[in-house]
C-alpha positions in Angstrom: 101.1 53.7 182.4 103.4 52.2 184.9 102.8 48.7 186.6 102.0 48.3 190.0 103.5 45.6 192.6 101.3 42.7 193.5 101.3 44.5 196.9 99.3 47.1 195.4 96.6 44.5 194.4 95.5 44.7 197.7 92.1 45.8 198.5 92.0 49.7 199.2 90.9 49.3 202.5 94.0 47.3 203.3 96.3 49.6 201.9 95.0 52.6 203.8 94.7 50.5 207.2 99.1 50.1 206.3 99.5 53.3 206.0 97.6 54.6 208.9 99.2 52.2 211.2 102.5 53.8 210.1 101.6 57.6 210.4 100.4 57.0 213.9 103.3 55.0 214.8 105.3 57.9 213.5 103.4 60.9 214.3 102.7 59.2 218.0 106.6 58.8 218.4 107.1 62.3 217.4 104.7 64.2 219.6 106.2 61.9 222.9 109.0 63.8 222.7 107.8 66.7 225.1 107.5 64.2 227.5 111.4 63.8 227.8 112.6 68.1 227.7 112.1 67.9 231.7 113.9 64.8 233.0 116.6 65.2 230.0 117.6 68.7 230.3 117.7 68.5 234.5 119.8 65.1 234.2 122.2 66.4 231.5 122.4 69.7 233.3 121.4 71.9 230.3 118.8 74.4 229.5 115.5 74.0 227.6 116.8 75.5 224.7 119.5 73.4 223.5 116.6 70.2 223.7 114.4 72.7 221.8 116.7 73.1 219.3 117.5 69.6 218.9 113.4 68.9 218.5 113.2 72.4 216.0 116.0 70.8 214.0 113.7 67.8 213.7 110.7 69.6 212.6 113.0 71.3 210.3 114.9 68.4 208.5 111.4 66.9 208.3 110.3 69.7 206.1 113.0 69.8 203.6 112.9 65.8 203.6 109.5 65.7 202.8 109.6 67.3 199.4 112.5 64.7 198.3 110.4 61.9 200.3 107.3 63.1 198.4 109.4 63.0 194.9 110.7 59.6 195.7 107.3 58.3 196.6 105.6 60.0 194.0 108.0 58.3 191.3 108.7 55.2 192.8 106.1 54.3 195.5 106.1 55.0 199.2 107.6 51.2 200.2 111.2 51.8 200.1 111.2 55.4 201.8 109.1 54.1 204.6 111.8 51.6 205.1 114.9 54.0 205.3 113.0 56.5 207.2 111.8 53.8 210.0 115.6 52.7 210.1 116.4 56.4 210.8 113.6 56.8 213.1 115.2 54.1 215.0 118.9 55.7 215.0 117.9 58.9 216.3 116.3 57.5 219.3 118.9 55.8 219.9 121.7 58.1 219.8 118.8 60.5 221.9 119.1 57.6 224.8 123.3 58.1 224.1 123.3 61.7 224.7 125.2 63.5 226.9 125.6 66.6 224.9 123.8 69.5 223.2 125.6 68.5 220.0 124.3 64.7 220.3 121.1 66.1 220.9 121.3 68.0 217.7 122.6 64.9 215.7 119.6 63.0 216.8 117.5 65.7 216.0 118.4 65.4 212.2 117.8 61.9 212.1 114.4 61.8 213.9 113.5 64.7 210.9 114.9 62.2 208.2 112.7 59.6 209.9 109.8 60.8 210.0 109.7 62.6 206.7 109.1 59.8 204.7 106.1 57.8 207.6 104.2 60.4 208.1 101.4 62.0 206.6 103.4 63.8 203.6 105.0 61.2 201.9 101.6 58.6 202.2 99.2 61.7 201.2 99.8 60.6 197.5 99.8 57.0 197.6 96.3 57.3 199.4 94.7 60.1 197.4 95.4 58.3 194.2 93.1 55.2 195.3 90.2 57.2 195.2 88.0 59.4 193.3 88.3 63.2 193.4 85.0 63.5 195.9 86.3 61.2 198.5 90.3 62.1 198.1 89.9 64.6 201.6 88.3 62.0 203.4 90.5 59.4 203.0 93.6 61.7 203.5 91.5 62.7 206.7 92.1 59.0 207.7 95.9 59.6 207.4 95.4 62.3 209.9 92.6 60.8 211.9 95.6 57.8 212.6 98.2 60.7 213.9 95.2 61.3 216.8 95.3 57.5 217.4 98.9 57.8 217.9 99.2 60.3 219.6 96.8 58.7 221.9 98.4 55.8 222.4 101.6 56.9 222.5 101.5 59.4 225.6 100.3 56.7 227.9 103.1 54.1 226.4 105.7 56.7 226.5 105.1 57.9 230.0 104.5 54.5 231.7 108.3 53.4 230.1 109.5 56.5 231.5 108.3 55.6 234.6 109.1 52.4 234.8 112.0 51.8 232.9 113.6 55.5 233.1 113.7 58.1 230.4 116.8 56.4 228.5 115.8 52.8 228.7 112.4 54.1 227.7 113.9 55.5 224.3 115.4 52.3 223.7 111.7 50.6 223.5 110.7 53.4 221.6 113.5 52.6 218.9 112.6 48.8 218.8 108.8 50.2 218.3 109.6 52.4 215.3 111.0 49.7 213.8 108.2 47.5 213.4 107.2 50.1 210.6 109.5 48.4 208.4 107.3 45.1 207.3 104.2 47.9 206.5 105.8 49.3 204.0 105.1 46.4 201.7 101.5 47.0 200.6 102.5 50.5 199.7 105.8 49.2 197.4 105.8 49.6 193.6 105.6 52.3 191.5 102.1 54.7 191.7 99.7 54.1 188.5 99.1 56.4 186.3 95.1 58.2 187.4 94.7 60.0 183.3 95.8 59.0 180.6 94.4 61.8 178.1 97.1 64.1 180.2 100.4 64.9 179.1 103.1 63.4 181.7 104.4 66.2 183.9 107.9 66.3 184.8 109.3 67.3 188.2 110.1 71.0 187.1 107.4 71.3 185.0 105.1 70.8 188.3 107.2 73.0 190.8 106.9 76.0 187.7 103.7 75.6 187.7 102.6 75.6 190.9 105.1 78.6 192.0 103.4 80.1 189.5 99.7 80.0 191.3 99.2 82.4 193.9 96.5 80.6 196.0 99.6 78.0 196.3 101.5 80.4 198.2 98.8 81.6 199.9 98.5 77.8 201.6 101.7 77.7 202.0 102.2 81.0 204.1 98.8 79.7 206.3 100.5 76.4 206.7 103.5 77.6 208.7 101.3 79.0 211.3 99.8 75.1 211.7 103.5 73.8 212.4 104.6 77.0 214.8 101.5 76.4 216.9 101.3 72.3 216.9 105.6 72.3 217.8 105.2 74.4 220.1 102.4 73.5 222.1 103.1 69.4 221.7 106.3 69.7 223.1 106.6 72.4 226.1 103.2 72.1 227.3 104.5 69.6 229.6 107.0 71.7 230.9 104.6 74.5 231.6 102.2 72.4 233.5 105.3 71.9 235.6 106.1 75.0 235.7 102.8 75.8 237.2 103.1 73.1 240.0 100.9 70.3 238.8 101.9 66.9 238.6 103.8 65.8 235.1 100.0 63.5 234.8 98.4 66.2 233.4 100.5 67.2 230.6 100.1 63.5 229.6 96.5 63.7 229.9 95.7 66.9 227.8 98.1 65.8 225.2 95.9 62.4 225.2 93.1 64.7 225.1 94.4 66.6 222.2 95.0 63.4 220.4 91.2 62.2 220.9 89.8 65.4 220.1 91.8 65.6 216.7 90.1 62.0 216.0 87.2 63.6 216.0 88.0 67.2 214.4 89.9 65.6 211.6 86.7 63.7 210.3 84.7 66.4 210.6 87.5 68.4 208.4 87.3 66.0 206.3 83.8 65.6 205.9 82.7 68.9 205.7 84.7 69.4 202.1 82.1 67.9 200.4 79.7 70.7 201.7 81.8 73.8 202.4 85.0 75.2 200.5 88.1 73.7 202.1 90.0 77.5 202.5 86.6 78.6 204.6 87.5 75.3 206.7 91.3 76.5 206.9 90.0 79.4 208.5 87.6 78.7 211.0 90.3 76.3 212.4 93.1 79.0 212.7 90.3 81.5 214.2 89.2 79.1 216.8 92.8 78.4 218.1 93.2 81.3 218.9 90.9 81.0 221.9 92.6 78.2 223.2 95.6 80.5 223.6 93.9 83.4 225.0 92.5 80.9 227.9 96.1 79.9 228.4 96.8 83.3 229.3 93.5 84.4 231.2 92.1 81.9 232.6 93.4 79.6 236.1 95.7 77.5 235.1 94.6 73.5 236.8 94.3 70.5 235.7 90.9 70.5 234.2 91.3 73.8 232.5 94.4 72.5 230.7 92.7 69.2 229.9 90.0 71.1 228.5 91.8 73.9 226.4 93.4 70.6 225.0 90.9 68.9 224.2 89.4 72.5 222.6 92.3 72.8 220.1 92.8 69.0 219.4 89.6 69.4 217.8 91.6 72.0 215.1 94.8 70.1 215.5 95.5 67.9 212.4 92.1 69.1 211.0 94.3 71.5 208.6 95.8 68.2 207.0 92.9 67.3 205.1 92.1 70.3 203.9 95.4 71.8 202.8 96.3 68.2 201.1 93.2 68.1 199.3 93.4 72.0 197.9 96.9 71.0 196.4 95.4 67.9 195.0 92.4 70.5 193.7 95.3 73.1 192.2 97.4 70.2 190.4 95.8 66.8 190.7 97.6 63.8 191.8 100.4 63.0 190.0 102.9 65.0 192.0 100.8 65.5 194.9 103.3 64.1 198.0 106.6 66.4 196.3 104.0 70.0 196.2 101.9 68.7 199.5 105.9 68.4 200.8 106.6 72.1 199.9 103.8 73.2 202.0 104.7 71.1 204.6 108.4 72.3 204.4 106.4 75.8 205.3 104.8 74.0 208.3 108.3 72.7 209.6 109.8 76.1 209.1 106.9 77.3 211.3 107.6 74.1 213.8 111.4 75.1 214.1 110.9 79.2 214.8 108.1 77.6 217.2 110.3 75.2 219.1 113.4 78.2 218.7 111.4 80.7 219.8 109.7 79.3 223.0 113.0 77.8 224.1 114.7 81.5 223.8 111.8 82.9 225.5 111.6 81.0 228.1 115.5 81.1 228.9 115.1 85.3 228.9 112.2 85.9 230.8 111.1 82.0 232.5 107.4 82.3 231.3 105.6 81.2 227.9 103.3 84.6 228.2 104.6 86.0 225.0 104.4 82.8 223.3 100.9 82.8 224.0 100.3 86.2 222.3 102.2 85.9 219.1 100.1 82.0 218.6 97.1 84.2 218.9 98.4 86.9 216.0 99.4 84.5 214.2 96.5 82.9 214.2 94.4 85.4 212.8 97.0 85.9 209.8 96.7 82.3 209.1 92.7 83.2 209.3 92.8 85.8 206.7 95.2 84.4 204.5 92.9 81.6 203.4 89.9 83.9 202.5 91.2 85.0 198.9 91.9 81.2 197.6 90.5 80.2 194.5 89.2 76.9 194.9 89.6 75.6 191.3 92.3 73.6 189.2 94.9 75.0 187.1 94.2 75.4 183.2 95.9 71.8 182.7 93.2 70.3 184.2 90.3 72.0 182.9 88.0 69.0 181.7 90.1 66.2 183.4 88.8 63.7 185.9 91.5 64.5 188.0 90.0 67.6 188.9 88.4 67.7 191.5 
């Protein structure tokens, strides 16, 4: 059994409140960034889809980072990869407020990805789940994602008012002073994570990749996850630009993103709630089926202010929902012990969705100026993501038959 830092003698509460401050700091600066494709690509005098690029590189770096960031956290504790990913966080903006180039863009991109791969919701999924017991493990990861809304919520107004007042490149500035204050949260979530059983054989790193590529219902996740990243890229950071695109005022982009922040506050509890009375892959698809509404009234209905406010606030409600529920299957498959590294595999299938999301739309839109076929393929893939759930089994490996990690 390893020892624990006297940070981690903090009472649970206190640790989760840390790491919930710094997910919605991070997940909150990352879903601003739509707010800047309009007044960045008409000031630098370049199409969408160089800045889409730049934001699908991101999403993209952020996946692969997350499975080392998971590893390292996993191993070592969470403190010391908050730290370097705030400082990168910080960097990226920065150099996003130098810009004056596509390939400056793109540099940016990579560090935003390296920053936030190691405060959001991946790399702390294991440092949190491993305070509690099995039966409340999805709803204190739903916490994690409950914080993202918060962000998100707070972060739309705060972004656009700097924007507003200060201009979009000052603005970024503020933004990079902001992520920084991550940096002195990462100390109740230092030292290295205790061993949860101790009647189970340690598992090394290969030893819990093998096994898990060897469970089908793993890939299964994993395929229904990339659908979650293509439609939450896409839709957090050019629905601004379409509600501009449809002549209404930049406001309400800001407000249905708000709206989809409050309304995953909501949905995200009651994710994580409901996993204590219905199977979590039944929950996986019910969210993925009802988005797809949200997409068909993008396409049919009028397009105003209140009906995008609305449609917002519909699929906030099935937003970060999926977190919960797709962290706490992987924890049910392998247990804890590993649990940020294989929850950082799926999620590297989520920011492969995220960056043919963001690629896609900005190709799209460049060839035919409307987001129409967007639309459609977010409702196909939808359904997939719907049906791919159904087979799951719900049930831990063979290792841990009869262990109280299984849960």
């Amino acid at each position: 059994m390893t020892t624990r830092s006297p940070a981690a003698k903090l009472p649970t509460w206190a640790i989760i409140l840390s790491a919930g401050v710094i997910v919605a700091t991070a997940m909150g600066l990352r879903q601003v960034m739509g707010l800047y494709l309009k007044p960045m690509t008409t000031e630098l005098d370049i199409g969408r889809e160089p800045f889409s690029n730049a934001m699908a590189i991101a999403n993209l770096v952020w996946g692969v980072g997350a499975v080392a960031a998971g590893a390292i956290a996993d191993k070592y504790g969470a403190g010391r990869v908050i730290v370097g990913s705030a400082l990168s966080t910080s960097l990226g903006l920065y150099l996003m407020y130098a810009a004056s180039s596509p390939m400056e863009l793109y540099v940016s991109g990579v560090l935003l990805g390296i920053g936030v791969c190691g405060t959001g919701v991946t790399a702390l999924v294991g440092a949190v789940g491993r305070l509690v017991v099995a039966e409340k493990r999805t709803a204190a990861i739903a916490s994690l994602g409950m914080a993202g809304g918060i962000g998100g919520f707070i972060a739309f107004p705060y972004a656009h008012v700097l924007i507003e007042w200060l201009g979009w490149q000052m603005s970024l500035i503020v933004l990079a002073v902001t992520a920084a204050g991550m940096i002195p949260l990462a100390w109740p979530l230092s030292g290295k994570p205790k061993t949860q059983d101790a009647n189970l054989k340690p598992q090394s790193l290969k030893e819990a990749f093998d096994e898990a590529f060897a469970y089908p219902s793993f890939w299964l996740l994993t395929a229904g996850f990339f659908v979650c990243g293509f439609h939450v890229a896409f839709y957090s950071v050019h629905l601004p630009a379409f509600v501009a695109d449809k002549g209404l005022d930049a406001s309400v982009g800001v407000w249905a993103l708000m709206a989809v922040g409050i309304a995953n506050i909501i949905g995200t509890y009651v994710a994580g709630q409901s996993a204590r009375f219905v199977e979590k892959r039944l929950g996986l698809s019910v969210i993925y089926f009802m988005r797809c509404f949200v997409f068909l009234g993008l396409l049919f209905l009028p397009i105003n202010g209140p009906v995008v406010i609305l449609l917002s606030t519909m699929l906030g409600l099935f937003w970060l929902s999926t977190v919960p529920l797709t962290s706490g299957l992987v924890a049910t498959f392998f247990g804890t012990t590993w649990m940020s590294m294989l929850f950082g595999f799926v999620f590297l299938s989520h920011q492969i969705g995220s960056f043919a999301g963001l690629w896609l739309a900005g190709r799209l839109f460049d060839v035919t100026g409307s987001y129409d076929a967007m639309w459609w393929i977010s409702v196909a893939l939808g359904l997939f993501a719907a049906m791919v759930h159904l087979p799951i089994r719900e049930q831990p490996v063979p290792r841990l038959a009869g262990s109280t990690l299984a849960g």
